[in-house]
Jmol script that loads the backbone (N, CA, C; Angstrom):
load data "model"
ATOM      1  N   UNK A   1       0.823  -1.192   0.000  1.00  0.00           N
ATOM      2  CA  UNK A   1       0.000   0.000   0.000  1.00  0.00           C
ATOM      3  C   UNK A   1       0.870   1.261   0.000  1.00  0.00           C
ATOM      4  N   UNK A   2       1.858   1.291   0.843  1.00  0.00           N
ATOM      5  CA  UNK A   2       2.915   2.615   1.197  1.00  0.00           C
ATOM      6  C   UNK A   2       4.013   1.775   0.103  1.00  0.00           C
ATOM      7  N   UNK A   3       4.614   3.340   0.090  1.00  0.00           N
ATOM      8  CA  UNK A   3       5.563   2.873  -0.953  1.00  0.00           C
ATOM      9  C   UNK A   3       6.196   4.467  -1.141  1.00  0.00           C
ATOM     10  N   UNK A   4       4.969   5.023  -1.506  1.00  0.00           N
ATOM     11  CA  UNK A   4       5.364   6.901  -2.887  1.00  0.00           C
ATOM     12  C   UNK A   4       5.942   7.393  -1.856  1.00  0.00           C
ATOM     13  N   UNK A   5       5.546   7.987  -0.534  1.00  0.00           N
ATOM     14  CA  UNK A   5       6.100   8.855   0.494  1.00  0.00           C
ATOM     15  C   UNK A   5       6.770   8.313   1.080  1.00  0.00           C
ATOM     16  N   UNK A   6       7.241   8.870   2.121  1.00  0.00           N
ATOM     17  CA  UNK A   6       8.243   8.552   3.237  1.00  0.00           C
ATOM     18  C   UNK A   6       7.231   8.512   4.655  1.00  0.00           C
ATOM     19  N   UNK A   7       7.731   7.932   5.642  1.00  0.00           N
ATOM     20  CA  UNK A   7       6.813   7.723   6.941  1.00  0.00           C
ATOM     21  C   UNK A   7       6.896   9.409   7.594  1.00  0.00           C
ATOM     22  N   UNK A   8       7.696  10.117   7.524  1.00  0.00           N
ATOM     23  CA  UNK A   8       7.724  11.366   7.902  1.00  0.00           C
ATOM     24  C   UNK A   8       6.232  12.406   7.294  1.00  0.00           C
ATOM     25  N   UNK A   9       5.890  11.968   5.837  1.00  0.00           N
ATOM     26  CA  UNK A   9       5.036  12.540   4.868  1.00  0.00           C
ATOM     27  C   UNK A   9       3.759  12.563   5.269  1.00  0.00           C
ATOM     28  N   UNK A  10       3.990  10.775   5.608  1.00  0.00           N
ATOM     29  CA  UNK A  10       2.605  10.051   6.190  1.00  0.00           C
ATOM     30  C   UNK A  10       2.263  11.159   6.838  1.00  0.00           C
ATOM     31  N   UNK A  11       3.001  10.997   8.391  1.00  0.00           N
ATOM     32  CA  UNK A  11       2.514  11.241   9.458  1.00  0.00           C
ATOM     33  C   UNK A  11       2.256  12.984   9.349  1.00  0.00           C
ATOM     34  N   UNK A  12       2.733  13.618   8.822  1.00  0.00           N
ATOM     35  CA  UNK A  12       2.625  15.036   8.562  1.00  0.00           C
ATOM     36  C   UNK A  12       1.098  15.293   7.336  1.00  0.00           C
ATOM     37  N   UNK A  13       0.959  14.199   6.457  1.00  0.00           N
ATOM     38  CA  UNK A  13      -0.253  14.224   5.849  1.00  0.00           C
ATOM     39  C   UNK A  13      -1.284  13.790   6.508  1.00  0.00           C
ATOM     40  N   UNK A  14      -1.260  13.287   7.702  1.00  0.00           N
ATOM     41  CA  UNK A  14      -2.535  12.675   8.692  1.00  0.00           C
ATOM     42  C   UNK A  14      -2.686  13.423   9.244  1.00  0.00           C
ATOM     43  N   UNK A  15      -1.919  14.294   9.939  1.00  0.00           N
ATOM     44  CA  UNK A  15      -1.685  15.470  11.194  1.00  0.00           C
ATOM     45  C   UNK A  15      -2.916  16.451  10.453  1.00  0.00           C
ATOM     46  N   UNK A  16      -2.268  16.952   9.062  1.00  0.00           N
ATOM     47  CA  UNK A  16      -3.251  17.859   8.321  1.00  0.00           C
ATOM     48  C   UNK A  16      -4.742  17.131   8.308  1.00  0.00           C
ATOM     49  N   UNK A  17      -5.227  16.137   7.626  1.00  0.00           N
ATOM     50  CA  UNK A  17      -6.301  15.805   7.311  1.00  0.00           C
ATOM     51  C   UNK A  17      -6.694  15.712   8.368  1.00  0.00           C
ATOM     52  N   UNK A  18      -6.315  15.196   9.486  1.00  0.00           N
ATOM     53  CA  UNK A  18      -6.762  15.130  10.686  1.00  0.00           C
ATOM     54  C   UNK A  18      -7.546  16.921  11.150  1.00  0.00           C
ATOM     55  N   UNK A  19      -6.483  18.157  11.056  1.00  0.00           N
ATOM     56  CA  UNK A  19      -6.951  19.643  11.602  1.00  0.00           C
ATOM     57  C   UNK A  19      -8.406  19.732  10.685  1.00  0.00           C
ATOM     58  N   UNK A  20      -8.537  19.361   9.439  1.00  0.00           N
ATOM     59  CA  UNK A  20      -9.136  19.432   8.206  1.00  0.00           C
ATOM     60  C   UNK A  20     -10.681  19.045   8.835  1.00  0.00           C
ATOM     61  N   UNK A  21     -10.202  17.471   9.286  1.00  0.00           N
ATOM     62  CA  UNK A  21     -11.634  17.137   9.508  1.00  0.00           C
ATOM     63  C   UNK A  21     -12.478  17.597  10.887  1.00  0.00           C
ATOM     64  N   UNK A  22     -11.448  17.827  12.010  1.00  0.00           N
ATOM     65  CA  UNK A  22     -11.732  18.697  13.444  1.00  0.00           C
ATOM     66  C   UNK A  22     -12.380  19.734  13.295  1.00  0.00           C
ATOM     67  N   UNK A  23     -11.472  20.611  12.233  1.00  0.00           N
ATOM     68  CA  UNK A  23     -12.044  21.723  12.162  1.00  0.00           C
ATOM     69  C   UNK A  23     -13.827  22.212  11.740  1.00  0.00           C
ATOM     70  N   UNK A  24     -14.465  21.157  11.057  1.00  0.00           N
ATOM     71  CA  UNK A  24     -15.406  21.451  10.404  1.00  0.00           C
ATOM     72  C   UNK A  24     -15.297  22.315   8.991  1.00  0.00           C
ATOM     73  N   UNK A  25     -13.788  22.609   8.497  1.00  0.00           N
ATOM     74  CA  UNK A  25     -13.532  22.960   7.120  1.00  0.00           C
ATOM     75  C   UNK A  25     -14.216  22.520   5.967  1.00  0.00           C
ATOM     76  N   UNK A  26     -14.964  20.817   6.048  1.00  0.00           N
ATOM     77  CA  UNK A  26     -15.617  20.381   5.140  1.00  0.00           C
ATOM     78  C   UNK A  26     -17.038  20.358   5.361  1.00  0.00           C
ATOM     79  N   UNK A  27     -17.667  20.754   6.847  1.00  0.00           N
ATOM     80  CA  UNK A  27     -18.810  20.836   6.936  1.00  0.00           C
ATOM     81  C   UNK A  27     -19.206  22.010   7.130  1.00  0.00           C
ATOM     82  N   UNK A  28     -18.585  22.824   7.683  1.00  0.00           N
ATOM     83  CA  UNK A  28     -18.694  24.298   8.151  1.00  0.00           C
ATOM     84  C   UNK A  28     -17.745  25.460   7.752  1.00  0.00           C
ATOM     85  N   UNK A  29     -17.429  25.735   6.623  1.00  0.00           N
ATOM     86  CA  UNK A  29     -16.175  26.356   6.625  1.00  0.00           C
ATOM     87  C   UNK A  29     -15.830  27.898   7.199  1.00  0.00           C
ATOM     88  N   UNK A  30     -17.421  28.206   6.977  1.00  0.00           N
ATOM     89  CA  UNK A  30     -17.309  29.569   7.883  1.00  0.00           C
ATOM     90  C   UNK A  30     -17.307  29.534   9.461  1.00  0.00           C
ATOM     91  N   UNK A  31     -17.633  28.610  10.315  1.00  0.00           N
ATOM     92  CA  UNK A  31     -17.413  28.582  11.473  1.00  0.00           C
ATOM     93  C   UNK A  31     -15.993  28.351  11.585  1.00  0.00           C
ATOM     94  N   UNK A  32     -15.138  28.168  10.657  1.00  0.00           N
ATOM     95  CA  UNK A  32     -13.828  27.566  11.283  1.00  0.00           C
ATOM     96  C   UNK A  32     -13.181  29.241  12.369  1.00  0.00           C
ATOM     97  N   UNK A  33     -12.470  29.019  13.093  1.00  0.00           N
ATOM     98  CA  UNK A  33     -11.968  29.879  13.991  1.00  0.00           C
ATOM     99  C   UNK A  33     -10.365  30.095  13.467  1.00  0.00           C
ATOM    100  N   UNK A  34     -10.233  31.409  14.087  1.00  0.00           N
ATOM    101  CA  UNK A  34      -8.651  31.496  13.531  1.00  0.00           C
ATOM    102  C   UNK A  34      -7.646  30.647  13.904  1.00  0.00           C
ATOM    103  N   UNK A  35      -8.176  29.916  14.816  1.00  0.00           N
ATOM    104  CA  UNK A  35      -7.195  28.924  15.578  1.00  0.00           C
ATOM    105  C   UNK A  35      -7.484  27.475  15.160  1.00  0.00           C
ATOM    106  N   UNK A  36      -8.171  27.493  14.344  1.00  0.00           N
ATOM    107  CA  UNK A  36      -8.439  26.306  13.420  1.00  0.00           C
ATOM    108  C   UNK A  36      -7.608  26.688  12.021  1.00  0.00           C
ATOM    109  N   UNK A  37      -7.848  27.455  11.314  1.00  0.00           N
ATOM    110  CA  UNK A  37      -6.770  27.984  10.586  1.00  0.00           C
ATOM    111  C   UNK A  37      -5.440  28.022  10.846  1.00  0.00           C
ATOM    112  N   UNK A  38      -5.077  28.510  11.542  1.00  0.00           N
ATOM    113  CA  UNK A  38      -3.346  28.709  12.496  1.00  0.00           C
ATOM    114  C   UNK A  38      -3.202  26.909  12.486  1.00  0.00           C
ATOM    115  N   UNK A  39      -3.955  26.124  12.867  1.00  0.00           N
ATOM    116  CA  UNK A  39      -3.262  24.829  12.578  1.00  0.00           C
ATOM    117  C   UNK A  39      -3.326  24.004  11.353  1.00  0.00           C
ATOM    118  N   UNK A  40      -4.483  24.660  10.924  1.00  0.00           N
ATOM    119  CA  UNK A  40      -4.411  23.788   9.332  1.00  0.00           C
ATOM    120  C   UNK A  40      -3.246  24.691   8.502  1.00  0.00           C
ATOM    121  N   UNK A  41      -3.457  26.118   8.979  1.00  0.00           N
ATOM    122  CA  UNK A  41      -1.635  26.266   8.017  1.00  0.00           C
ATOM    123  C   UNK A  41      -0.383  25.867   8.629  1.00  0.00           C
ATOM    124  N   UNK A  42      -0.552  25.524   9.827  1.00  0.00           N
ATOM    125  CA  UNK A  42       0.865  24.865  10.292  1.00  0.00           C
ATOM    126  C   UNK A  42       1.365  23.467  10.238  1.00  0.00           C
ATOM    127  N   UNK A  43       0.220  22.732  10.111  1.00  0.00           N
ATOM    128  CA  UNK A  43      -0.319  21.338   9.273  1.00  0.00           C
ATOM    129  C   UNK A  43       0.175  21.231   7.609  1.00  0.00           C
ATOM    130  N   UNK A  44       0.023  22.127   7.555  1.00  0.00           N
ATOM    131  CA  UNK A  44       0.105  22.020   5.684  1.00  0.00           C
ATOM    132  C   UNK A  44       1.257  22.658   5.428  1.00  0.00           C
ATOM    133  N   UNK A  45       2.032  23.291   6.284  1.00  0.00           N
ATOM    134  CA  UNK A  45       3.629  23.690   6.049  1.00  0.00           C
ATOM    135  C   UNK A  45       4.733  22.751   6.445  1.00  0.00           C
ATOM    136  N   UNK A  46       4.046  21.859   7.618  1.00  0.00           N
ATOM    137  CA  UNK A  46       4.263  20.475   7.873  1.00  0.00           C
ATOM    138  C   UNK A  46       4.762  19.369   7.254  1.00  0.00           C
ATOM    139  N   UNK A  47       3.436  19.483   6.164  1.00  0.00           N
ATOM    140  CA  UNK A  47       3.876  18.615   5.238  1.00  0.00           C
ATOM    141  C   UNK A  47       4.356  19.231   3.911  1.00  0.00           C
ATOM    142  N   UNK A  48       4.411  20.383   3.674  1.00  0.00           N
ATOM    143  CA  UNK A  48       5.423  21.020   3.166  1.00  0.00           C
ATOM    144  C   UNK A  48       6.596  20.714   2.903  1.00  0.00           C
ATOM    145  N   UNK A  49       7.134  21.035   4.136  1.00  0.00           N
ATOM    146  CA  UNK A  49       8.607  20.869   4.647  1.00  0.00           C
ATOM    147  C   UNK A  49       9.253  19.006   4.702  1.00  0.00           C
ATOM    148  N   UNK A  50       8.232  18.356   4.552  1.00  0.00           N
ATOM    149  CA  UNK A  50       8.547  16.817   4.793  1.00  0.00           C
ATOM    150  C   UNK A  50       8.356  16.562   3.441  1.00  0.00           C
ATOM    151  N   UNK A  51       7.991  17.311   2.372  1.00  0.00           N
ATOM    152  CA  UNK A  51       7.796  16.527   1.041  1.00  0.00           C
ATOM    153  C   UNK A  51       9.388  17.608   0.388  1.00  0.00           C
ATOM    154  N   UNK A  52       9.769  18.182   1.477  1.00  0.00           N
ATOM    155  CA  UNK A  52      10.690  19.373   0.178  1.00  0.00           C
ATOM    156  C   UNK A  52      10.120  20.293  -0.861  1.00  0.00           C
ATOM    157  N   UNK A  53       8.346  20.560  -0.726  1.00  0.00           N
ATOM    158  CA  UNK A  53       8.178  21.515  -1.349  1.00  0.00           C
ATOM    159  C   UNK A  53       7.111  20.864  -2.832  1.00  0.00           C
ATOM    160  N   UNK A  54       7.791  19.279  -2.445  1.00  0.00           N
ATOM    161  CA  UNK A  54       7.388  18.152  -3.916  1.00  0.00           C
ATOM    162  C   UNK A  54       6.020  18.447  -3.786  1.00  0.00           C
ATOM    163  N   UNK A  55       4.907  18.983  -4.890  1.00  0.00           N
ATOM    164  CA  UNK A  55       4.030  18.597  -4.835  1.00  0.00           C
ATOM    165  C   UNK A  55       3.161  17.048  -5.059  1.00  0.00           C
ATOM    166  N   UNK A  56       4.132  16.549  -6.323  1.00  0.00           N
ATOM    167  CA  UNK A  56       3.880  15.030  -6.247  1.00  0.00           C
ATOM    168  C   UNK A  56       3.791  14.043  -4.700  1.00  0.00           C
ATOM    169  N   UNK A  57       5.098  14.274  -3.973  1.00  0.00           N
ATOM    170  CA  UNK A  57       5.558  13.484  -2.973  1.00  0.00           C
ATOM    171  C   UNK A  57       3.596  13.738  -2.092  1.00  0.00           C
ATOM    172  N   UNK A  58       4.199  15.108  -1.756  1.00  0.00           N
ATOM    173  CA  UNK A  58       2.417  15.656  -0.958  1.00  0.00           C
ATOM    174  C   UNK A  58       1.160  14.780  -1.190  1.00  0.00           C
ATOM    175  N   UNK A  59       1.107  14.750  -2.765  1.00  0.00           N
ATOM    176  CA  UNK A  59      -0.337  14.484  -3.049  1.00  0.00           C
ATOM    177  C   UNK A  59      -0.534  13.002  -3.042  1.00  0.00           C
ATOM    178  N   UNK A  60       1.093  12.305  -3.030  1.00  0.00           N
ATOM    179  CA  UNK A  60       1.134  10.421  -2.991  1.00  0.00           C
ATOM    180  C   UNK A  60       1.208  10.405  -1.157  1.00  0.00           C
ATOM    181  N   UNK A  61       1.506  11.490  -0.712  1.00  0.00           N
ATOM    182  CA  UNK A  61       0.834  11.178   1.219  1.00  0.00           C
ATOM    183  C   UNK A  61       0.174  11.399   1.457  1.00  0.00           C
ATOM    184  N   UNK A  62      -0.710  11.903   0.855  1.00  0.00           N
ATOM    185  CA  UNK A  62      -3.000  12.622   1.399  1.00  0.00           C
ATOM    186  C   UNK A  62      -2.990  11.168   0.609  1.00  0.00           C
ATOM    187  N   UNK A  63      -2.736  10.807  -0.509  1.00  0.00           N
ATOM    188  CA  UNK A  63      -3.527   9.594  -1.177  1.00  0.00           C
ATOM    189  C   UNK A  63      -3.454   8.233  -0.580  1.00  0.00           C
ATOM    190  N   UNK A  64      -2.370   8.275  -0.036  1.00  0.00           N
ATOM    191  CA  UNK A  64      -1.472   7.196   0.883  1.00  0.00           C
ATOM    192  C   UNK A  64      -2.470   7.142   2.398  1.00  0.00           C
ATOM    193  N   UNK A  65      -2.572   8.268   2.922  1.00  0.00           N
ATOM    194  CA  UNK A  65      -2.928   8.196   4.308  1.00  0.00           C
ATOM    195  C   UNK A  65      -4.757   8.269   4.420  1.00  0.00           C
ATOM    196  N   UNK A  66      -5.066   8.537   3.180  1.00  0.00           N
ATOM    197  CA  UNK A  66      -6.858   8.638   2.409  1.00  0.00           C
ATOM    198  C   UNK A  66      -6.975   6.856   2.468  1.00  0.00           C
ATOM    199  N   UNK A  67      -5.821   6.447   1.753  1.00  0.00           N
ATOM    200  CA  UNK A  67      -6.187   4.924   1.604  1.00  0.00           C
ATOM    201  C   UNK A  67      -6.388   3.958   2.697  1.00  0.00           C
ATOM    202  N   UNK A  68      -5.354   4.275   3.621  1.00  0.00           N
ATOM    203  CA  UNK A  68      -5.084   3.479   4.813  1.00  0.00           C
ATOM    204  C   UNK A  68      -6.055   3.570   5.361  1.00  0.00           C
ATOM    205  N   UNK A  69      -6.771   4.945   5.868  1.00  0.00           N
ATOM    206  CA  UNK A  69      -7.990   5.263   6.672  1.00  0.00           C
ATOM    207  C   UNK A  69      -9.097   4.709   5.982  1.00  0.00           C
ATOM    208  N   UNK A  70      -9.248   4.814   4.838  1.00  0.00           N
ATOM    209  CA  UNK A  70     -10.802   3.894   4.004  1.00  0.00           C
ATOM    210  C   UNK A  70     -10.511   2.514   4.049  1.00  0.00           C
ATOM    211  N   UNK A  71      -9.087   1.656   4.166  1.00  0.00           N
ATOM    212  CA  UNK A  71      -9.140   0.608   4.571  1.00  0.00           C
ATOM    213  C   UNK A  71      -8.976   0.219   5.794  1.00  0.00           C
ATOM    214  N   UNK A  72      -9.214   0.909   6.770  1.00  0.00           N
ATOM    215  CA  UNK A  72      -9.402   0.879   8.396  1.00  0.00           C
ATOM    216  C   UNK A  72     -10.594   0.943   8.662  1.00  0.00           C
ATOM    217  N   UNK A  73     -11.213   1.743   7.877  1.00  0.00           N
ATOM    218  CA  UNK A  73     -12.847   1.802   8.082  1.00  0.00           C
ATOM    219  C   UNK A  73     -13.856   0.659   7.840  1.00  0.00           C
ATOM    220  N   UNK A  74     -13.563   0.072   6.301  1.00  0.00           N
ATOM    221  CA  UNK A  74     -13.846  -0.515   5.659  1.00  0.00           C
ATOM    222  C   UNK A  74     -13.530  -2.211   6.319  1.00  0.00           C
ATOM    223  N   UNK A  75     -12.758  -2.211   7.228  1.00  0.00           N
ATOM    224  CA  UNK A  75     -12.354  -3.580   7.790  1.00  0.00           C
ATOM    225  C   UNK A  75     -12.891  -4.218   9.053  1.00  0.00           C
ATOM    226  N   UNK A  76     -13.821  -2.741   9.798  1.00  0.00           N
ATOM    227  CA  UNK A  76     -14.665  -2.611  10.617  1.00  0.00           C
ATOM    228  C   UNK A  76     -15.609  -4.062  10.833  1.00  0.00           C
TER     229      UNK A  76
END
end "model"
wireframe off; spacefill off
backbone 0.3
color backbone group
């Protein structure tokens, strides 16, 4: 399943999706608070800094850490 990223990517692409889904960004986006913001951009500079900037590397650790979680769910 893992393979594209590095375990550093992972865990910095979960951290984000994780502020993402707390926040209510996908259900509420205007309630989000500035302090929901302040971590989803410190989340996403996060994984920034762990991909080197790669947008490829980035988008194979949201896809990577999207997968794992739908097959965690899914195994329920």
């Amino acid at each position: 399943m893992f393979g594209r990223s590095t375990p550093a990517e992972r865990q910095a692409a979960a951290n984000l999706l994780s502020e993402v889904a707390h926040s209510g960004a996908l259900t509420n986006p205007g309630r989000m608070s500035d302090d929901d913001i302040n971590r989803q951009t410190a989340a996403a500079r996060q994984l920034n800094e762990a991909a080197g900037g790669d947008t490829d590397r980035i988008a194979a650790a949201i896809a990577e850490v999207r997968e794992a979680a739908v097959a965690a769910e899914t195994s329920r």
